[in-house]
Backbone as a ProteinNet text record, in pm:
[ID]
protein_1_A
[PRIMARY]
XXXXXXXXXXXXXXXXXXXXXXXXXXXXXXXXXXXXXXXXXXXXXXXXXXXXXXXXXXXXXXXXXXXXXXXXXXXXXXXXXXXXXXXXXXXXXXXXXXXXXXXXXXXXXXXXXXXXXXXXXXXXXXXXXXXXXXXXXXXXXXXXXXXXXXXXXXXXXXXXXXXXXXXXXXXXXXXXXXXXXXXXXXXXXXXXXXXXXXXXXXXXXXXXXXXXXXXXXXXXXXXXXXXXXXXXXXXXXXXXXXXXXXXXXXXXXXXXXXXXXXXXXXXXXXXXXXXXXXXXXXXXXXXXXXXXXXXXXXXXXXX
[TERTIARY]
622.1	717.5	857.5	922.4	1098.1	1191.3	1205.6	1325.5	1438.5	1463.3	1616.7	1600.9	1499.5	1457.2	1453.9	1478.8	1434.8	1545.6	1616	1698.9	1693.4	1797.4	1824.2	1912	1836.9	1908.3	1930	2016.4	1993.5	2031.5	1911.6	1898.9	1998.3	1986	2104.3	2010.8	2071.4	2043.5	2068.5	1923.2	1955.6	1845	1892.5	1809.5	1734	1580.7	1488.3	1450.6	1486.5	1395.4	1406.7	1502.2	1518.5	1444.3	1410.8	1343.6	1444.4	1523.5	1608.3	1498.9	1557.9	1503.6	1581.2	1516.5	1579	1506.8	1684.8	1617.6	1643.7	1545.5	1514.3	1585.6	1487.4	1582.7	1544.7	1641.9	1714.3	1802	1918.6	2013.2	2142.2	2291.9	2339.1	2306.9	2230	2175.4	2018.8	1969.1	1818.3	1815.3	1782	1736.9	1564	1496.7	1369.8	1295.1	1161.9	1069.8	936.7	926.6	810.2	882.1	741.7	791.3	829.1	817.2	840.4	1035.8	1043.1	1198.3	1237.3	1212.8	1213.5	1164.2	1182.3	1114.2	1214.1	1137.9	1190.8	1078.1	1181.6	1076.7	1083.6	1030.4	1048.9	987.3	1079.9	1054.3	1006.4	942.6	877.2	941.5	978.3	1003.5	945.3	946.1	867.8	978.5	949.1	1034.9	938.4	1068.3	1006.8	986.2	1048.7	1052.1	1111.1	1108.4	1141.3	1020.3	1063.4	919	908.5	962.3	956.7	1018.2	900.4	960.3	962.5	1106.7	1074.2	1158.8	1068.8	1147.1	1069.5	1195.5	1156.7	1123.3	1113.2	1020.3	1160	1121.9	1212.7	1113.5	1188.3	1153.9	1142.9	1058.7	999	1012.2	1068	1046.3	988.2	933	897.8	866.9	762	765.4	641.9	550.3	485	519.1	502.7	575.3	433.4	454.9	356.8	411.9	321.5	275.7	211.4	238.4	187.4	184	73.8	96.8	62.6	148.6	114.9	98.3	165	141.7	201.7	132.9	176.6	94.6	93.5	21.5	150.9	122.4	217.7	158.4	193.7	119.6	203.9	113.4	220.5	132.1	242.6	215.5	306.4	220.8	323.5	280.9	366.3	374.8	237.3	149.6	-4.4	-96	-76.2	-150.1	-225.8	-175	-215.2	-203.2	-266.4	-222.3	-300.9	-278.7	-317.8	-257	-342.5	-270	-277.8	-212.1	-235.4	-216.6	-336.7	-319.1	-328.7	-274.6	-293.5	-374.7	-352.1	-429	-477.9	-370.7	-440	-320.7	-336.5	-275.5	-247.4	-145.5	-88.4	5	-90.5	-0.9	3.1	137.2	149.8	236.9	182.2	233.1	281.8	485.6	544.4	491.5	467.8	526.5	647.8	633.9	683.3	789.7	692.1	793.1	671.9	704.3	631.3	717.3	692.4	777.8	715	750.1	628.9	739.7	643.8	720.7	656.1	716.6	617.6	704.8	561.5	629.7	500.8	601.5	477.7	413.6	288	187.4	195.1	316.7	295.9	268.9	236.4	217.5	342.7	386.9	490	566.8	461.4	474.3	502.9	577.9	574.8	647.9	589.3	580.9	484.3	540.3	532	672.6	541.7	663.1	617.2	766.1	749	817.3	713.8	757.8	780.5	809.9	827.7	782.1	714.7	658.1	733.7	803.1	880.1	751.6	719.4	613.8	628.6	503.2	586.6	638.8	725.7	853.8	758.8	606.5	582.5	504.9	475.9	352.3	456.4	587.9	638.7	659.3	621.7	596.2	409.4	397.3	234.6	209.6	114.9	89.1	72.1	115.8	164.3	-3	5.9	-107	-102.2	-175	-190.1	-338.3	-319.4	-467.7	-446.8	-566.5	-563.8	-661	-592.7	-663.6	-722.5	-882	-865.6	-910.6	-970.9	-1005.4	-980.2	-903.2	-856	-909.1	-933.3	-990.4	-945.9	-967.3	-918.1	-969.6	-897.3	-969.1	-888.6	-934.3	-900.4	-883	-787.8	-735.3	-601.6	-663.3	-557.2	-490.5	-566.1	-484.2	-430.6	-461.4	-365.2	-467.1	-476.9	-514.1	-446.7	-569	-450.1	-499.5	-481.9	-487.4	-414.7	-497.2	-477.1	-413	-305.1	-254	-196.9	-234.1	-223.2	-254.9	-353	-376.8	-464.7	-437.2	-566.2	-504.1	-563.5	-515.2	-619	-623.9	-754.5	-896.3	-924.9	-1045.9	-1087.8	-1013.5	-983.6	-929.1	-985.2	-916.4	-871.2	-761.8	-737.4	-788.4	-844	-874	-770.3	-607.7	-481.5	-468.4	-421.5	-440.4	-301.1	-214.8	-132.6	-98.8	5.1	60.6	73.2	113.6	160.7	95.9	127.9	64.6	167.9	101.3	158.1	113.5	133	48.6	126.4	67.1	99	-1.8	58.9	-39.6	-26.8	-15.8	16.5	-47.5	19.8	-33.6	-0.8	-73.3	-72.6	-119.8	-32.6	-126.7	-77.8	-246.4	-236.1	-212.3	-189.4	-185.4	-75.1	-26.9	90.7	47.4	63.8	-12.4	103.4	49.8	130.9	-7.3	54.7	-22.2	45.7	-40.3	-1.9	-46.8	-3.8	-81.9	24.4	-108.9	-69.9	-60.1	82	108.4	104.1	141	119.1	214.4	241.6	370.6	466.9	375.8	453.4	477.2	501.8	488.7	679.4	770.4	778.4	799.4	793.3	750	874.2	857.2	944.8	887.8	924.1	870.9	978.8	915.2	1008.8	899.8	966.2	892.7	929.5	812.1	791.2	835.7	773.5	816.7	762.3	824.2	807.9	859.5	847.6	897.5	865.9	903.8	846.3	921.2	896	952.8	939.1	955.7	947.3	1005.5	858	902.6	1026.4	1026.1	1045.1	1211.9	1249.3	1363.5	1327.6	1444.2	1397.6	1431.2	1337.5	1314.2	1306.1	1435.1	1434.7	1407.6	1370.2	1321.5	1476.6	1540.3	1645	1718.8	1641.2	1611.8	1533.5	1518.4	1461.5	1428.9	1380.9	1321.1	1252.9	1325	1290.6	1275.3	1164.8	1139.4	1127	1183.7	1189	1046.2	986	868.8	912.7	781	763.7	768.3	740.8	682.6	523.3	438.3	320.9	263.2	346.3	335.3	418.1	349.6	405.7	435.5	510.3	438.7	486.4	451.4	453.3	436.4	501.2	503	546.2	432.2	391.1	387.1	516.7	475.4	402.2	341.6	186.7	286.6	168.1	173	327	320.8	404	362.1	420	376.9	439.9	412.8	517.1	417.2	537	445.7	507	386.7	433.2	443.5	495.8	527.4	561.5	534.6	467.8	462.4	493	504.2	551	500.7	607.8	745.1	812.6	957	1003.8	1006.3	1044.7	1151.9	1133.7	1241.5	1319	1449.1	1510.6	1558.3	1469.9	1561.1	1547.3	1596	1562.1	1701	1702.4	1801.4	1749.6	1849.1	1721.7	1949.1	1904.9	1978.3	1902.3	1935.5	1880.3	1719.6	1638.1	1501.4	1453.3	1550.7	1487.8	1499.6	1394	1359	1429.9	1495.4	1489.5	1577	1606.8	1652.7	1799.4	1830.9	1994.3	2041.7	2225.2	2233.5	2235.7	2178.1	2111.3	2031.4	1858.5	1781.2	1797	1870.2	1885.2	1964.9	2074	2120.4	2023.8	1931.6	1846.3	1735.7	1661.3	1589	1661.5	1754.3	1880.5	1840.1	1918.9	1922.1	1799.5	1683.9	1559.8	1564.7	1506.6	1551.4	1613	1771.1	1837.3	1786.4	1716.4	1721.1	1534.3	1449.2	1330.1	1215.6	1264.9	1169.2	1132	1005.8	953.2	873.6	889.3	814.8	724.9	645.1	529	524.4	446.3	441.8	528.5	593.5	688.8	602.1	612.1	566	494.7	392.1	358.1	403.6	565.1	578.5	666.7	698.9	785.5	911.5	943	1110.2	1182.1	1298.8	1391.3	1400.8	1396.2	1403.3	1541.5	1544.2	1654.2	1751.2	1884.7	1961.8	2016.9	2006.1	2073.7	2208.1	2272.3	2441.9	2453.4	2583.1	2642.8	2631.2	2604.2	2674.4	2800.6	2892.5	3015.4	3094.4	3148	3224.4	3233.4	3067.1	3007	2951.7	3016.7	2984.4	2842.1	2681.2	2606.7	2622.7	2578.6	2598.4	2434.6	2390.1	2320.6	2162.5	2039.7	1930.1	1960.2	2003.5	1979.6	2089.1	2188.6	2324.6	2350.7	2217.8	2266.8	2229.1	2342.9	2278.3	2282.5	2145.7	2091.6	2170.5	2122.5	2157	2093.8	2043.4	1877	1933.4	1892.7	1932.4	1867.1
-87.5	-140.9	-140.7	-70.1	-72.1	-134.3	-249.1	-348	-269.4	-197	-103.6	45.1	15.4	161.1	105.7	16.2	-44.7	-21.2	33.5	82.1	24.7	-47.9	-127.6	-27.5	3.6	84.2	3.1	-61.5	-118	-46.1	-94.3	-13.3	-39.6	44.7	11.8	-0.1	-78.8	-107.9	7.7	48.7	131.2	105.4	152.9	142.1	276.8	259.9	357.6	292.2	340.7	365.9	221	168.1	-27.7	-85.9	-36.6	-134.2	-101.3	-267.2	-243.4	-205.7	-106	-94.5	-91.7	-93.4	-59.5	14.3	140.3	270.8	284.2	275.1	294.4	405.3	531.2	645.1	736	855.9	875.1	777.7	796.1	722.6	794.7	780.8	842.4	814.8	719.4	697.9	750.2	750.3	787.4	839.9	984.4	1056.7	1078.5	1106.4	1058.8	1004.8	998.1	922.1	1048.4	1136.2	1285.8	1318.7	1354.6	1402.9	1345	1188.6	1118.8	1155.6	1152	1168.2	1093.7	995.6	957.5	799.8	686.3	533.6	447.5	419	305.9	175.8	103.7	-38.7	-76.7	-50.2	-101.8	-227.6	-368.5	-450.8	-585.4	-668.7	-702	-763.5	-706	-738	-807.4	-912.6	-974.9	-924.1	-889.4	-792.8	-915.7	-1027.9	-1124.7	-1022.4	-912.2	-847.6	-722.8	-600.7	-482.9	-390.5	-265.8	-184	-132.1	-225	-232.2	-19	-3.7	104.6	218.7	269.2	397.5	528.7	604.3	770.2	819.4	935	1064.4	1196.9	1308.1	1378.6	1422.5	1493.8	1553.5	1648.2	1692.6	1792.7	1782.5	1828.9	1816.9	1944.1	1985.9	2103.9	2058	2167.2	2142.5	2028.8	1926.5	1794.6	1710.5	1633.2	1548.4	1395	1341.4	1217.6	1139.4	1041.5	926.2	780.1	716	637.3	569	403	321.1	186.1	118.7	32.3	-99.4	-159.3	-345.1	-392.5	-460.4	-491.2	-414.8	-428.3	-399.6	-265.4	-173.6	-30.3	72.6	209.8	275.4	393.1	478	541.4	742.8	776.4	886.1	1046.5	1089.4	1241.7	1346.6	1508.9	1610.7	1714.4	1814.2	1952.5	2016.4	1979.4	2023.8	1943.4	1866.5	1810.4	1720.9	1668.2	1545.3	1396.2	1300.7	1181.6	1046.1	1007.3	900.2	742	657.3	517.1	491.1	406.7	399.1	253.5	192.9	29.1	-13.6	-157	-214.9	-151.2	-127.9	-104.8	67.4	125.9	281.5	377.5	502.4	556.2	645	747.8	855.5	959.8	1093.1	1142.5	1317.4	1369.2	1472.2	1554.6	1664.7	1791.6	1903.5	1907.7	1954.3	2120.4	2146.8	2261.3	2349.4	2433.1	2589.2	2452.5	2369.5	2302	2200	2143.6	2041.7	1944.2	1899.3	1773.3	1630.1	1599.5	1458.2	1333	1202.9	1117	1010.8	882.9	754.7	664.4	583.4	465.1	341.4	217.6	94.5	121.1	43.2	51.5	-85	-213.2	-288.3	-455.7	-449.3	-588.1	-622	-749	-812	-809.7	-821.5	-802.7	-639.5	-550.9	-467.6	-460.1	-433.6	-409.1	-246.6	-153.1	-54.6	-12.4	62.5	152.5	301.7	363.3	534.3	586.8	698.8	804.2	949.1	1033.1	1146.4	1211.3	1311.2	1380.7	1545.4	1548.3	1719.6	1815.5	1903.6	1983.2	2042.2	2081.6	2188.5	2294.3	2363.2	2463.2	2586.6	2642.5	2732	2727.2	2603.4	2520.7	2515	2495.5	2434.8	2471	2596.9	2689.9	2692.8	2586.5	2598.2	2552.3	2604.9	2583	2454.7	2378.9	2236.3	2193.9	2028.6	1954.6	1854.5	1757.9	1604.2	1533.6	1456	1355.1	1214.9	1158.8	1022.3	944.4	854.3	762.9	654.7	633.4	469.7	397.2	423.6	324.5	394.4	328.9	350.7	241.7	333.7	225.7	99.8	2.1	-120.9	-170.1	-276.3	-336.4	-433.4	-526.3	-678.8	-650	-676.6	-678.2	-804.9	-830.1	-947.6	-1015.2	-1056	-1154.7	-1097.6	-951.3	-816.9	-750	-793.1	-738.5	-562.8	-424.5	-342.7	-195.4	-158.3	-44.7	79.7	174	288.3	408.6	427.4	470.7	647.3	685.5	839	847.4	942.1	956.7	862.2	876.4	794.4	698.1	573.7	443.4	362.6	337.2	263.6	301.5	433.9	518.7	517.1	469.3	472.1	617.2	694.5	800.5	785.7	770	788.1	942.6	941.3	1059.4	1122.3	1074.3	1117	1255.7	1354.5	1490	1514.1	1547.8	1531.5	1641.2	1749.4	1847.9	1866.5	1704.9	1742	1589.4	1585.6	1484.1	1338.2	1268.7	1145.7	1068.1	900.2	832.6	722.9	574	531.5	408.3	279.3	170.5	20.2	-70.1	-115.5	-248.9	-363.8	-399.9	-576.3	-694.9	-787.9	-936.5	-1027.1	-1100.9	-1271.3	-1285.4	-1394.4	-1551	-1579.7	-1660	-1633	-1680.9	-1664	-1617.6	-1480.7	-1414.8	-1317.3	-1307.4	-1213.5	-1084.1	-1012.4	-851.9	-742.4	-672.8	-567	-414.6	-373.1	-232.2	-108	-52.8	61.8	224	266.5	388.3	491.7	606	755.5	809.6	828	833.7	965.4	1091.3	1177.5	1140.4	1054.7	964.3	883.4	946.9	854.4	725.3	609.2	495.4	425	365.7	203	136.5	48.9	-78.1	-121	-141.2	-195.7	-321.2	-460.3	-553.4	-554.8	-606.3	-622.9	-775	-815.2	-963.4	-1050	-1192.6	-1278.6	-1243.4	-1350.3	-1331.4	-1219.3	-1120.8	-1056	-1051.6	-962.9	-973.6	-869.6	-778.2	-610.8	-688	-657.5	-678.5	-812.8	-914.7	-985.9	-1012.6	-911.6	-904	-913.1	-986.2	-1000	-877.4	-832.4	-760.9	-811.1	-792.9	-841.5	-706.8	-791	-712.9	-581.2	-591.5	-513.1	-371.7	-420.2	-324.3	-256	-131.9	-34.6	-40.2	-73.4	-102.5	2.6	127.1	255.8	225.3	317.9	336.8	504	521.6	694.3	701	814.8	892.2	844.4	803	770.4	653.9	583.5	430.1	487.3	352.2	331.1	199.9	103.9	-31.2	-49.6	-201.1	-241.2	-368.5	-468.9	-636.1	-626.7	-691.6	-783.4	-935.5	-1019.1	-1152	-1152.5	-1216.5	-1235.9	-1378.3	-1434.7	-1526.4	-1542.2	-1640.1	-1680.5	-1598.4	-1497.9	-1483.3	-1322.5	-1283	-1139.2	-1050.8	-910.2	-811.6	-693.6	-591.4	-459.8	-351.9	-223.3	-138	-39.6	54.3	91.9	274.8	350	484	526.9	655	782.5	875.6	956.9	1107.8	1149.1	1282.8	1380.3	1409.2	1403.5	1460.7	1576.7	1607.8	1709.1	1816.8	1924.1	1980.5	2041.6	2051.7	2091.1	2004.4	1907.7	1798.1	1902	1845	1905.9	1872.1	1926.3	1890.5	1864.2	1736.4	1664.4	1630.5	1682.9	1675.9	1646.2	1557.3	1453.4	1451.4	1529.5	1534.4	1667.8	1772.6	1868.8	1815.3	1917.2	1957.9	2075.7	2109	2249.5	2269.6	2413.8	2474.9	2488.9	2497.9	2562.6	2548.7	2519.2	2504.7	2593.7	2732.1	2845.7	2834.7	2751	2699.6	2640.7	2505.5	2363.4	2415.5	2512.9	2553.9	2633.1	2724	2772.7	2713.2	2560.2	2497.3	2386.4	2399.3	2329.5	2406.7	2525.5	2640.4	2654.4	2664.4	2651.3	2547.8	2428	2324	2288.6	2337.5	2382.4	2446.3	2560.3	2663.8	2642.9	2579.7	2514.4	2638.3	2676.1	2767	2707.3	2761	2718.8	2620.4	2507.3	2375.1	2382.7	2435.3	2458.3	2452.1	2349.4	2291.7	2167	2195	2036.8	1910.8	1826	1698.2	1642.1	1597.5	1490.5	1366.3	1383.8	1244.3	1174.2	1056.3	1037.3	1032.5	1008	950.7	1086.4	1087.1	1234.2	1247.8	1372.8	1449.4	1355.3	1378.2	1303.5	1443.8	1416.2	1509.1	1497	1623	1608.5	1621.5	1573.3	1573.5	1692.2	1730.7	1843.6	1890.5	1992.7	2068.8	2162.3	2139.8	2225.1	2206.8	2276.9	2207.3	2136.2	2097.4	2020.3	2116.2	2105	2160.3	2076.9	2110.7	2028.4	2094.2	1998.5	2046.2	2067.2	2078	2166.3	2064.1	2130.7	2057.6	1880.9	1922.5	1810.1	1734.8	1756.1	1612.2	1614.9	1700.1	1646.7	1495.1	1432.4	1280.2	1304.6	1224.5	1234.6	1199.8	1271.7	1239.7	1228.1	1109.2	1151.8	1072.1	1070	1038.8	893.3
-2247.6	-2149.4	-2209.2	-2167	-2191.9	-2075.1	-2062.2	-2013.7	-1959.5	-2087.9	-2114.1	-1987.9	-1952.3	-1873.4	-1715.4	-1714.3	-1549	-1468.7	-1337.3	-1270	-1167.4	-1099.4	-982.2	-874.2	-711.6	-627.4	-522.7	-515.2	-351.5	-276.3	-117.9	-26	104.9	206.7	334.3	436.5	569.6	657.5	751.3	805.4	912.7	1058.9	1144.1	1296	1310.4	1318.5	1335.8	1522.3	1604.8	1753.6	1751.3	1728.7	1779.8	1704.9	1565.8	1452.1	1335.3	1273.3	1212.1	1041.5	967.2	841.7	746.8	616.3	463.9	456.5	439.8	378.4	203.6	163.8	6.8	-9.6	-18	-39.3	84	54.6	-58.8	-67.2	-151.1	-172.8	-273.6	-299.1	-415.7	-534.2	-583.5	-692.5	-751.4	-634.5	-652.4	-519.8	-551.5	-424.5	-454	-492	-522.5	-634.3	-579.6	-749.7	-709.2	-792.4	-790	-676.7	-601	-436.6	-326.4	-364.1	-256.6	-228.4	-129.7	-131.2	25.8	102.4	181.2	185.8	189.3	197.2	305.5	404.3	499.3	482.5	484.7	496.8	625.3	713.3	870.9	905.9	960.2	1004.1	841.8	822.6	986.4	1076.8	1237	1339.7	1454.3	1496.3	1659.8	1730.6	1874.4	1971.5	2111	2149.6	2215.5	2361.7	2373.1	2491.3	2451.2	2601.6	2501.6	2491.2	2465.7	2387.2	2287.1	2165.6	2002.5	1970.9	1883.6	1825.1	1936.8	1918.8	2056.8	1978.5	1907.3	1862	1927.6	2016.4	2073.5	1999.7	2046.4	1984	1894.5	1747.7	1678.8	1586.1	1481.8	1435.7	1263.6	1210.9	1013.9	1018	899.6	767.6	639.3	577.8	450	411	444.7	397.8	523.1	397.6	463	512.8	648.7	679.3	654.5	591.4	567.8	582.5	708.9	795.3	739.1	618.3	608.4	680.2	777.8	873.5	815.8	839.5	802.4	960.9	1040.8	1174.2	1280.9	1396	1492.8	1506.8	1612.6	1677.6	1699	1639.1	1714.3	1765.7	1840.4	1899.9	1882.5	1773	1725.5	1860.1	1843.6	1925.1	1870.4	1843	1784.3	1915.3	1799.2	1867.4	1858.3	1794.4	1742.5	1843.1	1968.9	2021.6	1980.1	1898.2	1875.6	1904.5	1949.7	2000.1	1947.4	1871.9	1760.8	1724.4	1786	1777.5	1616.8	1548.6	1398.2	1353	1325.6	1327.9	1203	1181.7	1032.2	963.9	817.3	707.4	750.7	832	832	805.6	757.5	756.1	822.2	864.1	943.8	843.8	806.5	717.3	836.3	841	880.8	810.3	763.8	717.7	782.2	782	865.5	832.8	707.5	665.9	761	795.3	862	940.4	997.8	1109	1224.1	1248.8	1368.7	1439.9	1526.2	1588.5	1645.1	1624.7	1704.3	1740	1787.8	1856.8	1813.4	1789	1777.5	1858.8	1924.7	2056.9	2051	2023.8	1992.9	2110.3	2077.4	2201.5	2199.6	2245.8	2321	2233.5	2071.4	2003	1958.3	1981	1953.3	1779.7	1751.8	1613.7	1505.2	1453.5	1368.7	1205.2	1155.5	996.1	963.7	919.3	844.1	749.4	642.2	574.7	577.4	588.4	614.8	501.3	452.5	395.5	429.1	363.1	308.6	189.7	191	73.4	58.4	14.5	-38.7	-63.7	16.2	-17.7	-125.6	-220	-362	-312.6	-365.5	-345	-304.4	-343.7	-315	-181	-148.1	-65.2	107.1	67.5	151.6	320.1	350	457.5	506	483.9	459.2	625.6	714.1	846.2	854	989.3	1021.5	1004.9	996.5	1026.6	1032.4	1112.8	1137.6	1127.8	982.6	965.2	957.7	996.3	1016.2	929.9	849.8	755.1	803.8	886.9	904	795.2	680.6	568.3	443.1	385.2	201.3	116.2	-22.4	-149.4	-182.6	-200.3	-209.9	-330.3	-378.5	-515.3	-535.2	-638.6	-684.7	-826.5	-893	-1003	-1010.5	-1135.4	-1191	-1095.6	-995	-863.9	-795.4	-806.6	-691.8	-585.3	-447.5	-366.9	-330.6	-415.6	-398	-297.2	-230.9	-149.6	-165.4	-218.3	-289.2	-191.9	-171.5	-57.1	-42.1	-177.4	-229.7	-382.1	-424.7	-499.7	-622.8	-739.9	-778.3	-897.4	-849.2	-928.1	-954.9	-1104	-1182.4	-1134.5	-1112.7	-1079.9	-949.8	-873.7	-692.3	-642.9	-606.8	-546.7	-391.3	-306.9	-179.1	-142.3	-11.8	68.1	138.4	124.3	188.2	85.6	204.6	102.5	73.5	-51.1	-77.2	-165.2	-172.3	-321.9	-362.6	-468	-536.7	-647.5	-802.8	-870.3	-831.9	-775.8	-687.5	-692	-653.7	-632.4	-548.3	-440.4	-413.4	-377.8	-403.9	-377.7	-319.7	-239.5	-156	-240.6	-282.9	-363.9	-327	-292.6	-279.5	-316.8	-325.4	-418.1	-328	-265.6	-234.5	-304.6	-421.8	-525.8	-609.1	-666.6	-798.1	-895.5	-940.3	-1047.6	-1130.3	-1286.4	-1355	-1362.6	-1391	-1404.4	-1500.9	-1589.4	-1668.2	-1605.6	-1540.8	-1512.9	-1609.9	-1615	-1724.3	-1636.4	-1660.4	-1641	-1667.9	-1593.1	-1654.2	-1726.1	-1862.6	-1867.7	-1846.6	-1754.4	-1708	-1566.3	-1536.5	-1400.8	-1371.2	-1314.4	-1277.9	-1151.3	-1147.3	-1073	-1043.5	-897.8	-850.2	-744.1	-764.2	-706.7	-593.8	-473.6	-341	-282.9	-332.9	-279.7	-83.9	-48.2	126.3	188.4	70.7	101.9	-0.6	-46.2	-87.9	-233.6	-385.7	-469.3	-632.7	-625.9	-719.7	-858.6	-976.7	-1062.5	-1148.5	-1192	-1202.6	-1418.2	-1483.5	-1654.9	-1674.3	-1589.6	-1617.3	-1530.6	-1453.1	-1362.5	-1207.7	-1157.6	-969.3	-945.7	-870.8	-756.1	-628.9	-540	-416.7	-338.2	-197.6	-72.2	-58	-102.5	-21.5	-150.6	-212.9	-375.8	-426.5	-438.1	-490.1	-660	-717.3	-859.9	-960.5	-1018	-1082.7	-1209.2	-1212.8	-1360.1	-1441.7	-1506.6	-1515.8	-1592.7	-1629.1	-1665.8	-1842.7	-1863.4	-2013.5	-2073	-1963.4	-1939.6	-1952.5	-2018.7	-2063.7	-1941.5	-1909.1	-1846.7	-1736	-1689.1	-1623.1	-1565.6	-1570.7	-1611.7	-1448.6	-1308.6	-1215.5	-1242	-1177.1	-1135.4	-1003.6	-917.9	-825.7	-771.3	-685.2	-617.6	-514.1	-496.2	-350.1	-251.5	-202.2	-47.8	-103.2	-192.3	-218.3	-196.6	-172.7	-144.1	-167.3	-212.8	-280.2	-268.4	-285.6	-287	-414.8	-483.1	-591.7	-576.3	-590.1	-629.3	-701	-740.1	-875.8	-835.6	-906	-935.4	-1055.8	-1119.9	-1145.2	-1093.1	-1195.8	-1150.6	-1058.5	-951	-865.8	-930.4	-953.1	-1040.1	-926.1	-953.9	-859.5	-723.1	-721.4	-618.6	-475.4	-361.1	-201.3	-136.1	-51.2	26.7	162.3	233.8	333.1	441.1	540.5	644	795.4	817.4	977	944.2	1017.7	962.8	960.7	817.9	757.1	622.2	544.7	424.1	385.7	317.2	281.9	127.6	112.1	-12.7	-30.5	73.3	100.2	191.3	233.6	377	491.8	457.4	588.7	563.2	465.8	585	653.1	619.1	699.8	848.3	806.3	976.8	1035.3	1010.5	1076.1	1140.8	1032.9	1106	1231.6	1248	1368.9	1451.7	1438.7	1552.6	1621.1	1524.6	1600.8	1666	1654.2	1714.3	1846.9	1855.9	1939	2043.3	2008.3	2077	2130.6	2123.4	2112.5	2078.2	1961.7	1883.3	1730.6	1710.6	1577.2	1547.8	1674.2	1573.9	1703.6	1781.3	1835.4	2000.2	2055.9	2221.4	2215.3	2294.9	2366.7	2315.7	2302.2	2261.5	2381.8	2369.6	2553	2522.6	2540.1	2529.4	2620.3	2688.5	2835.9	2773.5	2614.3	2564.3	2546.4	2549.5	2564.1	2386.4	2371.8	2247.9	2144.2	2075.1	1972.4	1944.1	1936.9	1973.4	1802	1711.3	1570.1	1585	1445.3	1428.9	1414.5	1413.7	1453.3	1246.7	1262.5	1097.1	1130.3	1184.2	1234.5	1135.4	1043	930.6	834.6	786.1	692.9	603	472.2	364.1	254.5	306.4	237.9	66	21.2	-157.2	-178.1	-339.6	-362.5	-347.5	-318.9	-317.2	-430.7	-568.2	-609.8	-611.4	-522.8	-519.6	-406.6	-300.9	-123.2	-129.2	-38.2	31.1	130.8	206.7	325.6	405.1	533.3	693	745.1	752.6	948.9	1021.3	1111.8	1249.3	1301.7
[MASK]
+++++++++++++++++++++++++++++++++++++++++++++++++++++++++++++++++++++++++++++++++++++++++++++++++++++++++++++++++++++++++++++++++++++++++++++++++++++++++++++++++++++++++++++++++++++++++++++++++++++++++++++++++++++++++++++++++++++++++++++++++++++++++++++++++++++++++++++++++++++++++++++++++++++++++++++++

């Protein structure tokens, strides 16, 4: 455990479909941790009236979106015909590759809490034909006062069934009681910590809800303190070489992919069948005169 290695990002406030979130990353400080290159903490929100989360259909490149649900139902639909409610404790992972589009709209509970990701496909992988799977039960386990749910890849001999590209991991980790914990890392790994709620403590420093908590690759450990009733979630990877470039909701290498996957877009080629969905399409920002910089010092734009 190195103290001297621990990295503080705080995150910004943004509006996803009338659910206010913290977007983790990217960010100018930390644009990813491995492949993850995307983290919203959405909610938790009660919506006394209203129809909670409402995104219309849009469009993925190169990159898997992952759908971790704490409360509430949402009800996702793509360009692949797919139509899938996704409730507490399940997951929703879709792989844009080439391109896909989809839509998510609450189905109606007052209550929502999820967090969304992004996964950067590997660089050779990243054109790989679209797909949409659905997680309803992941590995779970009890350790050192940590209720933890294995949410990609494999943690303390738990493998998740979420199919994923690249060496990753992710784990949803809770502790009903006031507990300290040592978990031991990979040290070609590297990890951060984004508490959900209540009081945490990342090697002996606060970690608040509105802070991103990094640790670079070549860490061995990891101390948590856990106040009653906390909750965080942890991410890993390998280092992404080369970094991505991520404009509204593409993936790509350079900015004539990123204008080409627009134009498609635009022009409603590439990302498959119209969406079945009743909300109007999400309209991207303009790139008219915007000079994006290179995969590893673009900062994001989504919409």
């Amino acid at each position: 455990m190195d103290n001297k290695a621990l990295r503080h990002y705080p995150g910004r406030v943004a509006d996803v479909g009338g659910v206010p979130v913290l977007r983790a990353l990217p960010q100018r400080g930390r644009r990813m941790v491995g492949a993850w290159c995307f983290l919203d903490h959405a909610g938790p929100s009660h919506f006394e009236s209203g129809p909670g989360m409402q995104v219309g259909p849009h469009p993925h490149t190169c990159l898997q979106t992952f759908t971790w649900m704490i409360e509430g139902e949402i009800l996702h639909r793509d360009s692949l015909g797919s139509e899938q409610p996704i409730r507490p404790g399940q997951v929703n992972l879709m792989t844009a590759g080439k391109g896909i589009a989809h839509s998510e709209e609450s189905l109606g509970k007052p209550d929502f809490h999820a967090v969304q990701l992004w996964i950067a496909l590997p660089k050779d992988q990243r054109f790989m034909p679209p797909r949409f799977q659905h997680y309803p039960q992941l590995p779970r386990l009890q350790q050192q006062g940590i209720q933890m749910t294995v949410l990609a890849g494999d943690w303390l001999g738990q493998q998740a069934p979420t199919e994923v590209h690249s060496p990753l991991v992710a784990v949803d980790m809770e502790a009903a009681q006031a507990t300290s914990a040592t978990l031991a890392l990979r040290p070609d790994f590297e990890y951060a910590v984004l508490c959900l709620y209540g009081d945490l403590q990342v090697n002996g420093e606060p970690a608040p809800g509105n802070e991103l908590v990094y640790l670079p690759d070549g860490q061995t450990s990891l101390d948590l303190q856990s106040g009653a009733g906390s909750r965080c979630i942890l991410l890993g990877g390998t280092p992404y070489e080369g970094g991505v470039m991520i404009w509204w909701n593409f993936v790509g290498q350079s900015q004539e992919e990123i204008e080409g996957f627009l134009r498609d877009w635009q022009n409603g080629e590439g990302f498959g069948a119209p969406v079945a969905s009743p909300l109007p399409a999400l309209v991207p920002p303009s790139l008219e005169g915007v000079h994006l910089r290179s995969p590893g010092e673009a900062l994001a734009k989504q919409g």
